[in-house]
N, C-alpha and C positions, 0 to 999 in steps of 0.2 A: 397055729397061733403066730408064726413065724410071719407068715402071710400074712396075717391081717394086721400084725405091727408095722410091717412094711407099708400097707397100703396108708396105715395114719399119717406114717411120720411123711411121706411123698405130700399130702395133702393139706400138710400146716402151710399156711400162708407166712413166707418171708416177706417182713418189711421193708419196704423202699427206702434210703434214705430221706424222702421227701417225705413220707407218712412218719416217719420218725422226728424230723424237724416238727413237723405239724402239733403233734399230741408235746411235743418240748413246749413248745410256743403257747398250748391249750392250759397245760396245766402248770406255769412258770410262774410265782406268788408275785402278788404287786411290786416288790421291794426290789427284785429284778429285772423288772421293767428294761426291754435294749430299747435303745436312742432308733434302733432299726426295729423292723416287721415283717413279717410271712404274708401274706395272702393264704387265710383261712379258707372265704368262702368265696363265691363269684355266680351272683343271679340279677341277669338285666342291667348290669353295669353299677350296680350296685354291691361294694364286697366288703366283707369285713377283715381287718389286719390286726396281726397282734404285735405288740409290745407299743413302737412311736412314741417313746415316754415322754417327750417334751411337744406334744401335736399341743393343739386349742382349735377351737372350732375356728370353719374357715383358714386351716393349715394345707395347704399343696404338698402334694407327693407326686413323687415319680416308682414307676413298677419297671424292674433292670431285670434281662434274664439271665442266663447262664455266662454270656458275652461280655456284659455290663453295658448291654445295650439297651435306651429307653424304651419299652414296648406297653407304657401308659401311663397317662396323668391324673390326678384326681385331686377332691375335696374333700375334705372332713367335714360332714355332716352330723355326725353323734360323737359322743363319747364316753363309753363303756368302761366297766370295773379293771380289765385288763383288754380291752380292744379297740378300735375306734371302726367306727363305719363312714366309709368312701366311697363317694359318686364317681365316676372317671367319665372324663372327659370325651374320648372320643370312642372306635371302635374295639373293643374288649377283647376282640376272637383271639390275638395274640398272646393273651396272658391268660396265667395257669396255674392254678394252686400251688404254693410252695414258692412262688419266688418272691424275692429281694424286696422290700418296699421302705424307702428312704425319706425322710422330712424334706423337705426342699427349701418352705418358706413358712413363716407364723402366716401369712395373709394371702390370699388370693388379689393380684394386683392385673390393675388392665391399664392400658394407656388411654390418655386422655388428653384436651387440651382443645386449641382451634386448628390443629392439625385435621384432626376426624369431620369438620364442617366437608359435606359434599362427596362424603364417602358411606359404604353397606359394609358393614364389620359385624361379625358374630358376637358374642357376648365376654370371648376373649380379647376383643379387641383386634381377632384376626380377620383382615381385608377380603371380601365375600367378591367386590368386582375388579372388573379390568383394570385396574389401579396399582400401582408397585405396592411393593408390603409398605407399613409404615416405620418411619427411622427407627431404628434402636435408641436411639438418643429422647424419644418419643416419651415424657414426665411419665408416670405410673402413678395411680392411687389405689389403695385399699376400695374394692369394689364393692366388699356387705360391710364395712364399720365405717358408719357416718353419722354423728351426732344427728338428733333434731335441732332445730336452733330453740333456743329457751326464749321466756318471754321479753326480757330483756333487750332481744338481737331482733325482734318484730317491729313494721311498724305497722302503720293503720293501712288500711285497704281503701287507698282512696285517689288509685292513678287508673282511670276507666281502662277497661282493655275492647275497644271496641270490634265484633269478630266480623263485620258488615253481612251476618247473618238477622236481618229486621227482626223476626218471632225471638230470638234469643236476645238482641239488642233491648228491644222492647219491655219482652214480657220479664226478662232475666238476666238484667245487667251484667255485668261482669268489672271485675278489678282484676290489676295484675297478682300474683299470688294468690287465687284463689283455686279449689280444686273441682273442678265441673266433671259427674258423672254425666253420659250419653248413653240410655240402655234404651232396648228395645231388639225386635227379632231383625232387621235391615235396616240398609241406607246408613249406618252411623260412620262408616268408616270415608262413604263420599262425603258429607256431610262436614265430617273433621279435615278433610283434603280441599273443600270448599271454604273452612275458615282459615286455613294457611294460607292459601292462593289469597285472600282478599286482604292480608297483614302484606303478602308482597307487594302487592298490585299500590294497597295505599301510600306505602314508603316510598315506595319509585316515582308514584304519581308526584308526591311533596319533593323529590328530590334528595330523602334525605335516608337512605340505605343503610346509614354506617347506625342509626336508631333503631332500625329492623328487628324483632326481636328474631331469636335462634330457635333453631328446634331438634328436636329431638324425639323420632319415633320409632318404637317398640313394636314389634310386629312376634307375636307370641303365638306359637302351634296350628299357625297356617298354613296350609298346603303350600308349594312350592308356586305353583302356576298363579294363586293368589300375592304372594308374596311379590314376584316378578312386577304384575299388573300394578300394586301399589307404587311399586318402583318406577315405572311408566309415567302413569299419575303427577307423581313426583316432577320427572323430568318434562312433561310437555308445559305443567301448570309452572314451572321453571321455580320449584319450592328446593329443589335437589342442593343448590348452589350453598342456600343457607339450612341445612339439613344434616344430623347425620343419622340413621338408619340402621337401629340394633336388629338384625333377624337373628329368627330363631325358627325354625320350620318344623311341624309334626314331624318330620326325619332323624330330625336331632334328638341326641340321647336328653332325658329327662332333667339330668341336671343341667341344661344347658339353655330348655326352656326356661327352665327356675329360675337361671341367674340375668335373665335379659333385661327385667324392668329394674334390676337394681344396679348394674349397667350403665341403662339408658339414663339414670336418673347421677349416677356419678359424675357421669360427663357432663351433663345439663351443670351439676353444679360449680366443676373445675371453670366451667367455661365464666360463671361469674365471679371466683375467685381469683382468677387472671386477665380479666378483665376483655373478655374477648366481646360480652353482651352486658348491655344493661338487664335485658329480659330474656329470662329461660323458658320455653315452652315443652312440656314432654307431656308424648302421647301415648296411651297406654293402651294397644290394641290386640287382645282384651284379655284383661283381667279376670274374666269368665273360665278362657283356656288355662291362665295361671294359676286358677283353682284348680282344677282337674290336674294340674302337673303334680300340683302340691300334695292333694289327696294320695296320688298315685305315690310319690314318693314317702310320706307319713308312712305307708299302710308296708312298703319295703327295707326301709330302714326302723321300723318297729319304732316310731317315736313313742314315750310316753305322755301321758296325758296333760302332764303339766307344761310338757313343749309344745305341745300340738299347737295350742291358737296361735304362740308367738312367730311358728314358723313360715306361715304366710308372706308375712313382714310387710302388708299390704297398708297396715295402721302407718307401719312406719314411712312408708313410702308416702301417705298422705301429710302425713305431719310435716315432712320436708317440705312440702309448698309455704307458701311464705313470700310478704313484701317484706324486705330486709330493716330497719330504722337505718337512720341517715349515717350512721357511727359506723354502721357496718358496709357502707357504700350505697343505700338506698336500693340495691337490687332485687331482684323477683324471681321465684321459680314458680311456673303456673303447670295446673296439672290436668290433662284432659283424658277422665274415664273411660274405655269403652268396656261395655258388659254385653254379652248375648244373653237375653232373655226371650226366649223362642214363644213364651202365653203370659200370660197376666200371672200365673198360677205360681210361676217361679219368683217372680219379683216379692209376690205375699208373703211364700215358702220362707224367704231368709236366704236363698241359694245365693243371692251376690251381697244382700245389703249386710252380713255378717263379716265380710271382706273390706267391703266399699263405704268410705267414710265422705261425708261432704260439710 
C-alpha cells in the first residue's frame, strides 16, 4: 500500500505558476476586470486576453515578456463577457501563453498626409522601400473610425472624370466620386494602371499637374513577385510620383490583409482634408482576396452572426466615395473596384456582389 501511495502522490501534476495565473484570469468575475491581460490562447496569430477592462474595438496592445520587453502587437477585433480577441500584428513565435498584455491605445492610428505621395507603406503605415522611415512628426489618424459623409456634406456628380479609356468613356461615363466595380477572371489590374497613366499623361499635356488627381492603391493578398511588378508598372508609367501604395502580400499575417483597404482609403481622405488634392483616387485590388481574408478571420475569432456582415466593412468603404458640396470644399474621393471573378458562375452566386456596392 505503501508503494502505491508513493507512486500517486510522485504523479500529481504541480502547477506552474503560469497555469495558475491562467485559470486566475479564467475564472475572475466581470467586476474585476484588470486594466492589464494574460494571453489565454494563441492559434494563427489570433489570441485571446483576459481581463483589458477599458479595450473597445480597434484598441492596440502590446505583448511584454518576462523583460518587459515588447515581443508583440495587436488589435482588438471582438469583445467577450471577460475577454477580448486580438489579431497581432506581426510574427507570434515569440509569444507564449501567460504573458503580460497591456492597452496601449483606444484606436489603431497610421500616418497619413502628402508626406506618403510616392512612397510603398504596409498598412501600418510602415515604409516597404528604399526610402528612410517616415518622420515621427508624421500627423496620424484613426484608420477603422471614419464617418460616412451624410447627405448634407454631398454634392451632385457632375465633374466628368474622363479615364481616356474610349469603351468605358463612351459606353459608361464616369464623374468624380463615383464608385466603379472592374470584375472579371484578367486584364483588370493592367487596365486600371492604363487609366492612371492616361489622368497623368493628360495633366502634363495641359500643363497643369498641380489638378492632377492623387491616388492611391491597394494591393490585397498578392504574391510578392506580383506585387513587385505592379510597382514597376507604377514607376516606368511614371504614376509612382503621385501615388502611394498600401501592400499587403499573401505573406502577411491576416490581419494585415484586412486592414489595407481601409488604410488606403484613410489616406485618400486626410489627403483632401488637408488640402494636398482636389481629387482622390483609390484602388482597390481586389476586394475578392478581401473576402477570403475576412471569411478567414470570422470563422477564427468566432464572430457572431450579428457581426458577421458588418465586418467586411466593404458597404462602408463604398459609402465613403463621394463629390463633397461646395461647403465642404467641393472635393472627391473616387473608388476603383477590382473583383476576381474566375466564370460567370461566381458573379450569379452573390460571391462579390454581396460585398461590392455600385
Amino acid at each position: 500500500v505503501g508503494d502505491i501511495t508513493s507512486v500517486k502522490r510522485s504523479t500529481v501534476h504541480k502547477k506552474s505558476a503560469v497555469e495558475v495565473q491562467l485559470e486566475e484570469a479564467i475564472t475572475r468575475d466581470d467586476d474585476e476586470l484588470a486594466p492589464t491581460g494574460l494571453l489565454l490562447a494563441l492559434t494563427q496569430g489570433v489570441g485571446t486576453v483576459s481581463g483589458l477592462r477599458d479595450a473597445s474595438l480597434n484598441s492596440t496592445v502590446h505583448v511584454f515578456d518576462e523583460d518587459r520587453q515588447v515581443v508583440g502587437q495587436g488589435v482588438v477585433l471582438h469583445l467577450q463577457k471577460k475577454r477580448a480577441v486580438v489579431a497581432f500584428f506581426g510574427d507570434a513565435s515569440r509569444m507564449s501563453l501567460g504573458m503580460e498584455v497591456e492597452l496601449i491605445d483606444n484606436d489603431l492610428t497610421i500616418p497619413v498626409g502628402g508626406d506618403l505621395l510616392g512612397r510603398v507603406v504596409d498598412p501600418l503605415g510602415q515604409a516597404m522601400d528604399s526610402a528612410p522611415p517616415l518622420a515621427p512628426s508624421t500627423p496620424r489618424l484613426p484608420c477603422m473610425r471614419s464617418t460616412i459623409p451624410s447627405m448634407m456634406d454631398r454634392g451632385m456628380l457632375k465633374e466628368p472624370w474622363t479615364t481616356g479609356i474610349q469603351v468605358i468613356d463612351c459606353l459608361h461615363p464616369l464623374a468624380y466620386g463615383h464608385r466603379f466595380g472592374i470584375l472579371g477572371p484578367r486584364g483588370k489590374t493592367r487596365l486600371t494602371l492604363d487609366i492612371l497613366a492616361q489622368q497623368v499623361l493628360k495633366h502634363k499635356q495641359d500643363n497643369n499637374a498641380a489638378a492632377m488627381p492623387r491616388f492611391v492603391y491597394v494591393a490585397v493578398g498578392k504574391a510578392p513577385t506580383r506585387v513587385s511588378q505592379i510597382l514597376q508598372l507604377l514607376k516606368q508609367l511614371d504614376i509612382l510620383p503621385y501615388t502611394t501604395v498600401v501592400a499587403a502580400d499573401d505573406r502577411q499575417p491576416l490581419i494585415m490583409q484586412y486592414l489595407a483597404p481601409f488604410a488606403g482609403c484613410r489616406i485618400a481622405e486626410s489627403w483632401l482634408q488637408d488640402g494636398v488634392t482636389k481629387n482622390a483616387i483609390v484602388v482597390y485590388d481586389d476586394l475578392s482576396a478581401h473576402t477570403m481574408v475576412v471569411e478567414q478571420l470570422i470563422h477564427m475569432v468566432k464572430l457572431p452572426k450579428a457581426a458577421r456582415l458588418s465586418f467586411s466593412g466593404h458597404a462602408n468603404l463604398m459609402e465613403r466615395s463621394t463629390q463633397f458640396s461646395k461647403k465642404r470644399g467641393g472635393t472627391s474621393l473616387t473608388s476603383l473596384v477590382l473583383a476576381d471573378t474566375p466564370g460567370k458562375e461566381d458573379v450569379a452566386s452573390g460571391t462579390c456582389s454581396q460585398y461590392i456596392y455600385y
